[in-house]
TORPALO-99494 format. One record per residue (C-alpha): residue in one letter; x, y, z. Coordinates in Angstrom, 2 decimals. Layout:
REM TORPALO-99494
SITE, A, X, Y, Z;
...
***
This chain:
REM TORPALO-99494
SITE, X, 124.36, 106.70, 123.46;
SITE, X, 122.25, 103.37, 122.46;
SITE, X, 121.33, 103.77, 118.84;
SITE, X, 120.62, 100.45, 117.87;
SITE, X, 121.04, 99.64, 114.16;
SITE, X, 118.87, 97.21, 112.85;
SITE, X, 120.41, 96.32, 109.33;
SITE, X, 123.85, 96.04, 108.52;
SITE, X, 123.20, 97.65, 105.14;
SITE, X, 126.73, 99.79, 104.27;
SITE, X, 126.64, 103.28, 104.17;
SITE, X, 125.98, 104.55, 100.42;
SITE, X, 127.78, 107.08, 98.89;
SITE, X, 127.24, 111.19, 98.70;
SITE, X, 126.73, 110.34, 95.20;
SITE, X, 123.03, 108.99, 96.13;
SITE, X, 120.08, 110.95, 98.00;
SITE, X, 119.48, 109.92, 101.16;
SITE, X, 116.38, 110.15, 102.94;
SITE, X, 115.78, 109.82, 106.49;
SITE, X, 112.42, 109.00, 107.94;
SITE, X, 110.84, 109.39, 111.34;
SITE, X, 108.18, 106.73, 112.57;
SITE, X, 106.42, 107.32, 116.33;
SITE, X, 104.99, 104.42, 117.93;
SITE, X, 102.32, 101.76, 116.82;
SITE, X, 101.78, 99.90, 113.39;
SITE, X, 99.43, 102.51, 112.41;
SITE, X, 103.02, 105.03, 111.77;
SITE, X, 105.47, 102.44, 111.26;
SITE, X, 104.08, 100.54, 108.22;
SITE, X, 103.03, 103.13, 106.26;
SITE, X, 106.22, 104.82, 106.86;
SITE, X, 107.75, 101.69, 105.80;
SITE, X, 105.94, 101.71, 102.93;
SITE, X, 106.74, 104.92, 101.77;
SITE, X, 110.88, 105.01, 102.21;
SITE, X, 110.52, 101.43, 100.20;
SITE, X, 108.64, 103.62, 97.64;
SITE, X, 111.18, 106.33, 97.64;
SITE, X, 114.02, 104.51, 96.82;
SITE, X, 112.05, 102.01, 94.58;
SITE, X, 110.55, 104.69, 91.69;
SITE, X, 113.48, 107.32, 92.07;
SITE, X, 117.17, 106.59, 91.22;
SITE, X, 120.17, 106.80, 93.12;
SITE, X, 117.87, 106.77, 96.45;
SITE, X, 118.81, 105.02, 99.72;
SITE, X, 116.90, 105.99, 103.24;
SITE, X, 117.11, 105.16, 106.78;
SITE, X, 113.74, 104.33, 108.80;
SITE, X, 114.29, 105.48, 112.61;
SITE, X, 111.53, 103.82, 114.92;
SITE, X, 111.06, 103.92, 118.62;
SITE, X, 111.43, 100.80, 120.76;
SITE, X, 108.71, 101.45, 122.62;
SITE, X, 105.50, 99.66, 121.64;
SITE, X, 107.43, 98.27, 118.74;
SITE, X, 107.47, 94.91, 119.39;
SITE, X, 105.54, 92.36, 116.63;
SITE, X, 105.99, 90.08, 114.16;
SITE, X, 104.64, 92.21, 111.73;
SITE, X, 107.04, 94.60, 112.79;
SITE, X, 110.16, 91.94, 112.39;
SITE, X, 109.12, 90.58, 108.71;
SITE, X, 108.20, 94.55, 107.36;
SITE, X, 111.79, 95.24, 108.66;
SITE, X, 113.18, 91.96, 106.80;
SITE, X, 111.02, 92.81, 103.37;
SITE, X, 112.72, 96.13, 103.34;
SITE, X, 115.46, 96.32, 100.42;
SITE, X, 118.72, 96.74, 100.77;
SITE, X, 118.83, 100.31, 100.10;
SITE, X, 116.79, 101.24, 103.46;
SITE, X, 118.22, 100.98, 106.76;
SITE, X, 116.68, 100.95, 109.73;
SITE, X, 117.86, 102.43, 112.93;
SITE, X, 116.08, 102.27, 116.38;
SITE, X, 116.12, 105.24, 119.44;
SITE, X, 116.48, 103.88, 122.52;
SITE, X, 113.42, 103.01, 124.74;
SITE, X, 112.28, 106.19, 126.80;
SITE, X, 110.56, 105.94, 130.23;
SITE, X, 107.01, 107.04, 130.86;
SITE, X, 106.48, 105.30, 134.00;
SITE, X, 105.71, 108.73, 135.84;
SITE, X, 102.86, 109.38, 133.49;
SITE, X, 99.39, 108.12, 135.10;
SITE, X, 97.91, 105.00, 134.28;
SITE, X, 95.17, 106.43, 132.19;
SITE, X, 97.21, 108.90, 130.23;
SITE, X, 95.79, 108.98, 126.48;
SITE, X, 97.74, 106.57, 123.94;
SITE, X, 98.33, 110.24, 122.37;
SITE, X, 100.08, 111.59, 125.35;
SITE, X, 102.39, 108.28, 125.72;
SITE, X, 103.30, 108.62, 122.59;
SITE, X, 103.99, 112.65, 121.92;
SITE, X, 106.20, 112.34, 125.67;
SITE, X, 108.10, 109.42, 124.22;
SITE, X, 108.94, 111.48, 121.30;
SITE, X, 109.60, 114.32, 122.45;
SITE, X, 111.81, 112.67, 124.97;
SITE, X, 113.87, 110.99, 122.20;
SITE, X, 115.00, 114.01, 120.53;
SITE, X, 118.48, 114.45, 122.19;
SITE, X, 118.93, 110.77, 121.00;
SITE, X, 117.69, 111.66, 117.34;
SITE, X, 119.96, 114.91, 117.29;
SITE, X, 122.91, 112.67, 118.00;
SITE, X, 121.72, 109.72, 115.07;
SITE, X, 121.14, 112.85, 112.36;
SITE, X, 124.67, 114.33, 113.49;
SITE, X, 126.00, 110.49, 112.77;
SITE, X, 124.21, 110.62, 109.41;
SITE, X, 125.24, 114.32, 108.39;
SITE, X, 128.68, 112.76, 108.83;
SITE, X, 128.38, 109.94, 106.91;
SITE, X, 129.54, 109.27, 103.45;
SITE, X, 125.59, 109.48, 102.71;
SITE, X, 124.63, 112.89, 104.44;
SITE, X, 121.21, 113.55, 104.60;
SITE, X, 119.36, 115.19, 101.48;
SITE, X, 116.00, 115.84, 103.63;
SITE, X, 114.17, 114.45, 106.97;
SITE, X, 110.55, 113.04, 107.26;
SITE, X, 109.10, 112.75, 110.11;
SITE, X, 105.46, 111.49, 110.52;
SITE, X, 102.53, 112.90, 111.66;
SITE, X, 102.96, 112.54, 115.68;
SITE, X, 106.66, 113.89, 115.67;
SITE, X, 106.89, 117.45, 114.63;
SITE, X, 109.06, 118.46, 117.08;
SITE, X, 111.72, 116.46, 115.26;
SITE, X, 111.77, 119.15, 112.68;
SITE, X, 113.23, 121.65, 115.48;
SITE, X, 115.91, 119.24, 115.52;
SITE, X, 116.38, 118.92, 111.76;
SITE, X, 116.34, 122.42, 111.27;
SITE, X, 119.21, 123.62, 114.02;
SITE, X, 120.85, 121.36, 111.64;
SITE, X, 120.03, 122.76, 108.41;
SITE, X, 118.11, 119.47, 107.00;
SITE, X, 115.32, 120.25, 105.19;
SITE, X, 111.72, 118.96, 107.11;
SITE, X, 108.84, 117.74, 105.38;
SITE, X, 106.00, 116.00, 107.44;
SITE, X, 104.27, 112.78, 106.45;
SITE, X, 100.66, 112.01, 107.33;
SITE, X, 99.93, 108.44, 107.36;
SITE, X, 96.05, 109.48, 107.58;
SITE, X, 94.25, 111.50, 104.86;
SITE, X, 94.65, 115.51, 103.85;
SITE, X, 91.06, 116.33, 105.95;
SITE, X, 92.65, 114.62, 109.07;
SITE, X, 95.82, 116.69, 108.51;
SITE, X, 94.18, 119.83, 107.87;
SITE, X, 91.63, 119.72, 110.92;
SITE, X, 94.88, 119.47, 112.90;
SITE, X, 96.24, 122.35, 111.13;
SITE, X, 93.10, 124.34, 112.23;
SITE, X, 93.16, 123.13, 116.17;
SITE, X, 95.15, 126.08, 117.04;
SITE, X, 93.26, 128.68, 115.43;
SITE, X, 89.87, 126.45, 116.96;
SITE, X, 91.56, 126.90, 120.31;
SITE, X, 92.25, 130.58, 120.13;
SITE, X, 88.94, 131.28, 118.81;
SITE, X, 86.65, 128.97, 121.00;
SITE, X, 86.28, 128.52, 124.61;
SITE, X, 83.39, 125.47, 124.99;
SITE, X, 84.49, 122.03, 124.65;
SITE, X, 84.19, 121.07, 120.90;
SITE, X, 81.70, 118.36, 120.92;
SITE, X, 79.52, 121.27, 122.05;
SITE, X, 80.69, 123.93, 119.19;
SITE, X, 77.28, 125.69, 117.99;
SITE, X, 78.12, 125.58, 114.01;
SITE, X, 79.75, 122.98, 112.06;
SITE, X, 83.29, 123.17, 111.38;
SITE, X, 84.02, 123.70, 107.68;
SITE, X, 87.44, 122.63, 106.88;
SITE, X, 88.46, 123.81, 103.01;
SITE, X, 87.53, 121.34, 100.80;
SITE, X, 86.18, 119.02, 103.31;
SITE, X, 82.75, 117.77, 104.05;
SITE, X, 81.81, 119.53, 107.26;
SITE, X, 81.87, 118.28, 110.42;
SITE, X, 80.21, 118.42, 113.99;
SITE, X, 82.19, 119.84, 116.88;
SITE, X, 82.03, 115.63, 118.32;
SITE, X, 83.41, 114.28, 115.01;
SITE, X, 87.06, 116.14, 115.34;
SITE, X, 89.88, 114.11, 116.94;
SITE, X, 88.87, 113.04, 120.10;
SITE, X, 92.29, 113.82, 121.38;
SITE, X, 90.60, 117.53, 121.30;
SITE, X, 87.42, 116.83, 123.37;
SITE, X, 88.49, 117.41, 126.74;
SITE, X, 90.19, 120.49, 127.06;
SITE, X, 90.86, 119.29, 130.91;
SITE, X, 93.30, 116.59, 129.38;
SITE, X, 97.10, 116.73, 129.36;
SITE, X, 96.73, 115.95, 125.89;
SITE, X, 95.01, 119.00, 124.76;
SITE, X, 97.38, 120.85, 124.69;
SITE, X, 100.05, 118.70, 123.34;
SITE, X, 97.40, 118.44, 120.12;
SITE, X, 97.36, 121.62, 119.71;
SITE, X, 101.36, 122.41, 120.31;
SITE, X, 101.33, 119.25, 117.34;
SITE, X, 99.00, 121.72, 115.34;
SITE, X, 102.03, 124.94, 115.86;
SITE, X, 104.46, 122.25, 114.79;
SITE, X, 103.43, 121.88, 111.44;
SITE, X, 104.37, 125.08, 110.43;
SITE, X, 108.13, 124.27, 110.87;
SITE, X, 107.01, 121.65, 107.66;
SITE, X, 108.79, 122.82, 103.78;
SITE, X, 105.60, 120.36, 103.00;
SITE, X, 103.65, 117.75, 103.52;
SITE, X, 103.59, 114.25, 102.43;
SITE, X, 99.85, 112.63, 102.50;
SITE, X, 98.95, 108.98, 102.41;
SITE, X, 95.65, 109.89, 100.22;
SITE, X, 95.18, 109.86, 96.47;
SITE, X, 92.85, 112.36, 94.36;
SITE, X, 90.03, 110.58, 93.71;
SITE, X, 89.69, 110.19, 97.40;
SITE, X, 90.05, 113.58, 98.28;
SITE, X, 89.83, 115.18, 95.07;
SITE, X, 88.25, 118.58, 96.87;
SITE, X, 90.43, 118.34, 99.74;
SITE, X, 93.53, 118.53, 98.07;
SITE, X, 92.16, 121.37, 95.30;
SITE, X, 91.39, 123.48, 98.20;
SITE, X, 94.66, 122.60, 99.82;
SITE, X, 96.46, 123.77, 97.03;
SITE, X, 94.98, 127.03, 96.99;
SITE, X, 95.99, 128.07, 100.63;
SITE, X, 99.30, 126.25, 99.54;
SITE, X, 99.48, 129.07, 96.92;
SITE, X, 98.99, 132.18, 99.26;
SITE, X, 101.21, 130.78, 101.19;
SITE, X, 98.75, 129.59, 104.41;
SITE, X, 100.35, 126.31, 104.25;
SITE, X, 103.51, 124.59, 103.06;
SITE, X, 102.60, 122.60, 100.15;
SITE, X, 100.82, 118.83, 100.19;
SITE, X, 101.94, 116.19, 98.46;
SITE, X, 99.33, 113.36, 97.63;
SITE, X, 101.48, 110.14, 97.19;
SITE, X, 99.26, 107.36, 98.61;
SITE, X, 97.51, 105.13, 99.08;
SITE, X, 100.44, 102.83, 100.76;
SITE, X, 99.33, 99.44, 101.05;
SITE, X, 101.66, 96.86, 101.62;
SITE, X, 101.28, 93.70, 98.95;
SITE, X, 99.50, 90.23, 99.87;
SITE, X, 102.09, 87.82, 100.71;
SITE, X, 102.08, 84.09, 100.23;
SITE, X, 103.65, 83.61, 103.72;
SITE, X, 100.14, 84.16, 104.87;
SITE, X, 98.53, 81.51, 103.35;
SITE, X, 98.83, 78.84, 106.67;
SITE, X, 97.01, 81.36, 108.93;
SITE, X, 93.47, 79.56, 110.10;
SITE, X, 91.42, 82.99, 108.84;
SITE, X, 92.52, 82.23, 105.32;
SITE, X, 92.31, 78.16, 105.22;
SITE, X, 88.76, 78.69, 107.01;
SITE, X, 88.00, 82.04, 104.28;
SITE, X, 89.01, 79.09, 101.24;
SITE, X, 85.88, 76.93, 102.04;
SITE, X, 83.32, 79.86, 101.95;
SITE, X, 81.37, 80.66, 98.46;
SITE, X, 82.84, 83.92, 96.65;
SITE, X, 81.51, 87.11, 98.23;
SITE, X, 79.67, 85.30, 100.85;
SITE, X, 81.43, 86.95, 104.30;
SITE, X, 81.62, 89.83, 106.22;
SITE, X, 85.28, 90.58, 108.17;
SITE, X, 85.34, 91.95, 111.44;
SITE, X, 88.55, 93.75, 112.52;
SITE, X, 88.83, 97.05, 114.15;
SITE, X, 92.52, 97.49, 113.99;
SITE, X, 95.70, 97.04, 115.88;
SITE, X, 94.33, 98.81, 118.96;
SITE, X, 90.53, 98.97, 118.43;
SITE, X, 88.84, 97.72, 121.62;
SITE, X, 85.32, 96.62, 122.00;
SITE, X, 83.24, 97.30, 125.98;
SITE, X, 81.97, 94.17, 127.30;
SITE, X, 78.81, 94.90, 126.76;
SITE, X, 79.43, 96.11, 123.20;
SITE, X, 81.19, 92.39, 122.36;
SITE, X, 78.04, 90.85, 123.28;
SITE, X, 75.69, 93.09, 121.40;
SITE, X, 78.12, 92.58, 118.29;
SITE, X, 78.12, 89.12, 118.66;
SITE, X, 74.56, 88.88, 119.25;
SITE, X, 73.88, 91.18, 115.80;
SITE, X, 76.13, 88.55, 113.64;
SITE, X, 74.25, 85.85, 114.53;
SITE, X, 71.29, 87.34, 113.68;
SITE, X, 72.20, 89.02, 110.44;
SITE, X, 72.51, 85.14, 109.18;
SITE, X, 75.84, 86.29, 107.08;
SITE, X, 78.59, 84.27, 107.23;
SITE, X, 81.66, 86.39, 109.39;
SITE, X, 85.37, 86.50, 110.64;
SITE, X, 86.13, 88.47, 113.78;
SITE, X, 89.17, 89.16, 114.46;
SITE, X, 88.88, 89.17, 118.51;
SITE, X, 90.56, 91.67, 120.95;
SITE, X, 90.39, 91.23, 124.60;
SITE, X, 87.35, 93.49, 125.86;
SITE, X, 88.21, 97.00, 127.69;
SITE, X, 84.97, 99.10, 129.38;
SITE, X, 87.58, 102.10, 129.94;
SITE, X, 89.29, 102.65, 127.04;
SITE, X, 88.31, 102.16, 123.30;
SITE, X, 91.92, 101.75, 122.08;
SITE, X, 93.24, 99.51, 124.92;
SITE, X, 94.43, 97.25, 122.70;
SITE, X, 97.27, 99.46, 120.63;
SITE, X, 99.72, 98.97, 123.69;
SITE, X, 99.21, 95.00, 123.50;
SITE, X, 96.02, 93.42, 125.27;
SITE, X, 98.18, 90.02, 125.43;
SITE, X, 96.92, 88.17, 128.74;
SITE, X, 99.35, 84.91, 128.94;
SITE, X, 97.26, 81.55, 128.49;
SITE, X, 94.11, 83.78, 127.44;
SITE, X, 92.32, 84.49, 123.99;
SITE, X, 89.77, 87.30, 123.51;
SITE, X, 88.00, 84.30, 122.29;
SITE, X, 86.61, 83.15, 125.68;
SITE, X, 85.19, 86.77, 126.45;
SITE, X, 82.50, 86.10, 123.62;
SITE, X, 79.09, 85.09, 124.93;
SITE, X, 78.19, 81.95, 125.82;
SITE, X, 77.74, 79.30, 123.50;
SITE, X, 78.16, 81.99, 120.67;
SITE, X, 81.40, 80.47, 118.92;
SITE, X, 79.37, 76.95, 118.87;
SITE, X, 75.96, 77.96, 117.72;
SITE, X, 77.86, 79.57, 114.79;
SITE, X, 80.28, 77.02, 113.84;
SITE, X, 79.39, 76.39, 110.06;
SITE, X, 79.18, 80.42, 109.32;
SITE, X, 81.09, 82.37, 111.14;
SITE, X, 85.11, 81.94, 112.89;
SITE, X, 86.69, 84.21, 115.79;
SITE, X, 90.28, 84.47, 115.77;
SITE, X, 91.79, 86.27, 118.35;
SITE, X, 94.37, 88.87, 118.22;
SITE, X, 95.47, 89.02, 114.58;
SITE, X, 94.72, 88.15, 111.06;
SITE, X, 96.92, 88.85, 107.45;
SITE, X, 94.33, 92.00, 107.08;
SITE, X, 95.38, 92.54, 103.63;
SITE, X, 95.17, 88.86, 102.87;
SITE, X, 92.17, 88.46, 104.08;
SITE, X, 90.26, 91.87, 102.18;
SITE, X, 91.84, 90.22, 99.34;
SITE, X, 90.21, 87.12, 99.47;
SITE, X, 87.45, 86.38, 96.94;
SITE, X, 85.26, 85.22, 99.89;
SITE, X, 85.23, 88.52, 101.59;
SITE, X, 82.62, 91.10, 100.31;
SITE, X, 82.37, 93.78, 103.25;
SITE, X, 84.28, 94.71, 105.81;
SITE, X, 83.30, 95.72, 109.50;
SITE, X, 86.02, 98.23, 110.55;
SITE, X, 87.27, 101.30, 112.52;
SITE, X, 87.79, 103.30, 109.89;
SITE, X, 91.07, 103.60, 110.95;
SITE, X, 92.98, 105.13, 107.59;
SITE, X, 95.20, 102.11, 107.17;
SITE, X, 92.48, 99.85, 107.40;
SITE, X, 90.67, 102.16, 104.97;
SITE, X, 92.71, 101.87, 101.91;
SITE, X, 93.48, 98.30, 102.39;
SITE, X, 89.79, 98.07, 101.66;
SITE, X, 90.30, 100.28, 98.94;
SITE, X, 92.72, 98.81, 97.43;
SITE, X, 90.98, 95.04, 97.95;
SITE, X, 87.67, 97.17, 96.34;
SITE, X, 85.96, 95.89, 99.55;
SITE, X, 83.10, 98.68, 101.16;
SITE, X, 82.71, 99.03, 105.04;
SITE, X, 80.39, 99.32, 107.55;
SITE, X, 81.71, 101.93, 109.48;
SITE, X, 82.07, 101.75, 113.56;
SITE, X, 84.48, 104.58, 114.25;
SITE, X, 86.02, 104.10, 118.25;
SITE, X, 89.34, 106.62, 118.49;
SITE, X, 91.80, 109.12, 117.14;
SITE, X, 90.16, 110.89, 113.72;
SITE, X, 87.89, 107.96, 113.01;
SITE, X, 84.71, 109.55, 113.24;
SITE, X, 86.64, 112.09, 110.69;
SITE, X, 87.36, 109.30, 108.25;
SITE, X, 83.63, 107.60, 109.04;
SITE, X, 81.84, 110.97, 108.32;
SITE, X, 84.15, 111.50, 104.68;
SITE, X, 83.57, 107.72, 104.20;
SITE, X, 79.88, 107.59, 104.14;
SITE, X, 78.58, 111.05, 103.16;
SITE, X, 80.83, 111.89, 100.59;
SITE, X, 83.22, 108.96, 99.10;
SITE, X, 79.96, 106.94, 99.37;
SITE, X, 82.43, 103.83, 100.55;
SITE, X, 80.55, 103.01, 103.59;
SITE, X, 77.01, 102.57, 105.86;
SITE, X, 77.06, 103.52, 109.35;
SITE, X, 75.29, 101.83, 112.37;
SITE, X, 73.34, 103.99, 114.67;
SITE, X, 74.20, 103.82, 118.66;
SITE, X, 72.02, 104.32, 121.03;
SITE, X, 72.26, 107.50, 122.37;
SITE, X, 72.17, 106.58, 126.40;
SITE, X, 75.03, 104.44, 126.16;
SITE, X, 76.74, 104.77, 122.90;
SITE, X, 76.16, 100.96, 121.98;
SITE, X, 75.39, 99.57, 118.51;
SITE, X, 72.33, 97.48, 119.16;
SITE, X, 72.08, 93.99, 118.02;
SITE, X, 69.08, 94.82, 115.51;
SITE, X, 71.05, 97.65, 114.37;
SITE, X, 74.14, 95.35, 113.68;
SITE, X, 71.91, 92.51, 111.97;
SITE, X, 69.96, 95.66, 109.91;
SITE, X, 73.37, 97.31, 108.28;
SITE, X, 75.29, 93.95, 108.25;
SITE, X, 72.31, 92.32, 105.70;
SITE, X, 72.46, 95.78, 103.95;
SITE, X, 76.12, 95.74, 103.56;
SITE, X, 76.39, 92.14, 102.03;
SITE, X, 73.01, 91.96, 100.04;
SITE, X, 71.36, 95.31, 100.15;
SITE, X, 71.18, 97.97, 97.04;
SITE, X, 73.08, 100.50, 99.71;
SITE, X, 75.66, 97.96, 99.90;
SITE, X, 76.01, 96.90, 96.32;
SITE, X, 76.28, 100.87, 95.54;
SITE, X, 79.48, 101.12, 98.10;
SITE, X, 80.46, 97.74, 96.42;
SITE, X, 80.09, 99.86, 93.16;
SITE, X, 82.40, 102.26, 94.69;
SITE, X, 84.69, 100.47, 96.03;
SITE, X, 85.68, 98.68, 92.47;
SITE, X, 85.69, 102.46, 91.31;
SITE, X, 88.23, 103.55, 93.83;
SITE, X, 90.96, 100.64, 93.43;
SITE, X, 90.83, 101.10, 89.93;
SITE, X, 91.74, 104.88, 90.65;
SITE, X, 94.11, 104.34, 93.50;
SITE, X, 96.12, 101.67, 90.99;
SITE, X, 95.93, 104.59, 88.06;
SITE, X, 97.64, 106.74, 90.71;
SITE, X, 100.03, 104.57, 91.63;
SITE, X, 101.07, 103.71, 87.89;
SITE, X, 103.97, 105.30, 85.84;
SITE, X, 102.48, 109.05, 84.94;
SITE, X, 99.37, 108.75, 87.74;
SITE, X, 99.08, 111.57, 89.75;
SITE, X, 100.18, 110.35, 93.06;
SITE, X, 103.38, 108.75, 91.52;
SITE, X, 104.10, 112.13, 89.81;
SITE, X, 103.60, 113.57, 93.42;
SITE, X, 106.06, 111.37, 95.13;
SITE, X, 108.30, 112.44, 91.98;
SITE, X, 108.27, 115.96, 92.57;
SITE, X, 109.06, 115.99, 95.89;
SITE, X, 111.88, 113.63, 95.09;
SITE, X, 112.75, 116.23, 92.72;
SITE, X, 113.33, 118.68, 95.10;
SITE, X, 115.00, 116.56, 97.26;
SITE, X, 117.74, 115.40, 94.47;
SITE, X, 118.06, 119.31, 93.36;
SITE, X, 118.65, 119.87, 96.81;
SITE, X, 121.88, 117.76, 97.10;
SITE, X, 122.66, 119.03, 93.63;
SITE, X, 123.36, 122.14, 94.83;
SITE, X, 125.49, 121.23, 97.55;
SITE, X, 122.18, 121.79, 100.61;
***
């Protein structure tokens, strides 16, 4: 059995609560999950929690120095690697990942067993959002299971609803009749659910909506939002909490790791330092975010012509698969940089940079050059902006992002959206220039600027001793400590 510790920290004592957390694959579960066992044990005494990753697809830097930044009280604890090379070569990023988890659970019985036994024990177990079937595991074993969502409460509670949509529909969902009106949230076309759900041909249909069945097993929910996000959302969420629909949801975000000064020698921040204040527009669309060929160019093309000063961070083009990039797009002795058009990284050498790969994200946002952000609308990347009080043009490409893009712009009133074509799906490179100059100098864009200042003020209220999402992360705490109190 190859459970490979990654921190020497000493085992505390029964007389502490200890917490043990469940991240699956990709920095879009591990950070935040980071973030929140450093926020457990750093706002509620006598504390100490274990983060369990998977080794595969958890390679990174940024995975090596969030590990290192942890505190003493949370150790960290890795399952061994699981195979998937009998999965095809096109299997959804969803499938790798629910088969890899699923196929760890014999190894995480054995680690919780290790734990139960330990001077420590285990007051409760969190898994995140793509592991529920970890809370079969933690329930044979009489651990009390909570899930937490590293996305918002809408995202959580369409998922919720996928197995009732199954049971109830029987056309693809992209081609539902009526818009789906989640409690709460602001409805949604049948095409702007996960597209995990889309196909119901795909082996990862049903996997999405086992994930949905799983849920259930949940004593609650743990939510990476904060009320004046999702101030409806949760309301409503309550209320089916209270007939007992749902376990209950706990609204303890947003997590957003803090800038660090080990940043400061990356290029993106040394080049960000010459620009005037509030003079560029950043270009990132997440850790696995992947542009088509023909997409790059159009982008490219639209930047140029906007006239705003930019800086892309670059991924290496995909024309199959819009999150290619989450399980590494690393070509040895090749930068994403050379896939941009031809003689588009000289013509706009004194207002725009491309970096490729990677850029300090929350670094960057931070930076009193940067005024708007082009981005996925992945939810990570979402409240970094929020937090930075930066607004978004929104280009949704995978998982619930459309979700997020839809809340974003028609209801938070954080964000402007870019029209495709409908033929091909492809931003055009008027339409790019049009929203990018409305973004940065418009009255649209000054109003989500507006917004945006509104919302980090509200998310650091939250945060703060008495806000609402630090009472949240209290209470459940609460529970937790009572728990070992009475001897569970």
């Amino acid at each position: 059995m190859a459970i490979e510790a990654a921190s020497a920290t000493p085992a505390p004592e029964r007389s502490t609560t200890h917490v043990v957390l469940l991240a699956c694959p990709g920095a879009g579960h591990v950070l935040p999950v980071a973030e929140l066992a450093r926020r457990i044990v750093a706002h509620n005494d006598g504390f100490t929690a274990t983060l369990v990753t998977h080794t595969n697809f958890s390679s990174g830097d940024h995975y090596a120095s969030t590990f290192a930044s942890l505190p003493p009280s949370v150790s960290t604890a890795q399952l061994p690697e699981m195979s998937i090379d009998d999965l095809p070569a096109d299997a959804r990023a969803e499938t790798r990942i629910i088969t890899i988890v699923k196929r760890a659970l014999p190894h995480l019985r054995d680690l919780l067993l290790r734990l139960l036994d330990s001077p420590a024990g285990v007051a409760a177990f969190v898994p995140d959002l793509f592991c529920p079937w970890a809370l079969e595991v933690s329930g044979e074993l009489g651990i009390p299971g909570y899930i937490f969502c590293p996305s918002n409460l809408m995202g959580l509670s369409s998922l919720l609803y996928t197995p009732e949509l199954d049971r109830t529909t029987t056309c693809e969902f992209r081609d539902l009749p009526d818009l789906v009106r989640l409690p709460g949230c602001v409805p949604l076309h049948g095409a702007d659910l996960v597209d995990t759900i889309q196909d119901r041909g795909d082996p990862a249909y049903p996997l999405m909506v086992e994930l949905g069945e799983h849920y259930l097993l949940a004593q609650g929910f743990l939510v990476n939002t904060f009320d004046a996000m999702e101030h409806e959302t949760i309301l409503a969420f309550q209320e089916l909490s209270d007939k007992g629909v749902y376990a209950p949801a706990y609204a303890v975000g947003p997590f957003v790791r803090s800038c660090s000064n080990e940043s400061n020698k990356h290029s993106s921040l040394q080049w960000l330092d010459a620009q005037p204040d509030g003079s560029v527009l950043y270009v990132c669309f997440g850790s696995g975010g992947t542009l088509s060929t023909a997409q790059t160019a159009e982008l490219a093309a639209g930047l140029e012509a906007s006239g705003q000063r930019f800086l892309w961070v670059t991924q290496f083009p995909s024309d199959k698969d819009r999150c290619a990039s989450f399980f590494g797009g690393g070509r040895d002795g090749d930068s994403p940089v050379n896939y941009l058009p031809e003689g588009f990284v000289e013509r706009t050498r004194g207002t725009g940079l491309a970096v490729p790969l990677w850029a300090p994200q929350v670094e960057v946002l931070n930076h009193p050059a940067v005024a708007g952000f082009v981005s996925h609308c992945g939810w990570n990347s979402t409240l970094e902006a929020v937090a930075a009080g930066v607004p978004t043009m929104a280009w949704p490409l995978y998982a619930e992002q459309r979700m997020n893009a839809v809340m974003l712009s028609e209801r938070v009133g954080l964000a402007l959206r870019p029209r495709a074509r409908e033929e091909d799906g492809v931003v055009p490179r008027d339409e790019v220039a049009r929203v990018a100059r409305e973004l940065m100098v418009g009255e649209k864009g000054a109003a989500a600027r507006k917004k945006a200042r509104e919302l980090r003020e509200a998310a650091q209220k939250g945060l703060a001793p008495g806000g609402k999402s630090r009472e949240a992360l209290e209470a459940i705490a609460g529970k937790w400590k009572k728990a070992v109190g009475n001897g569970n």
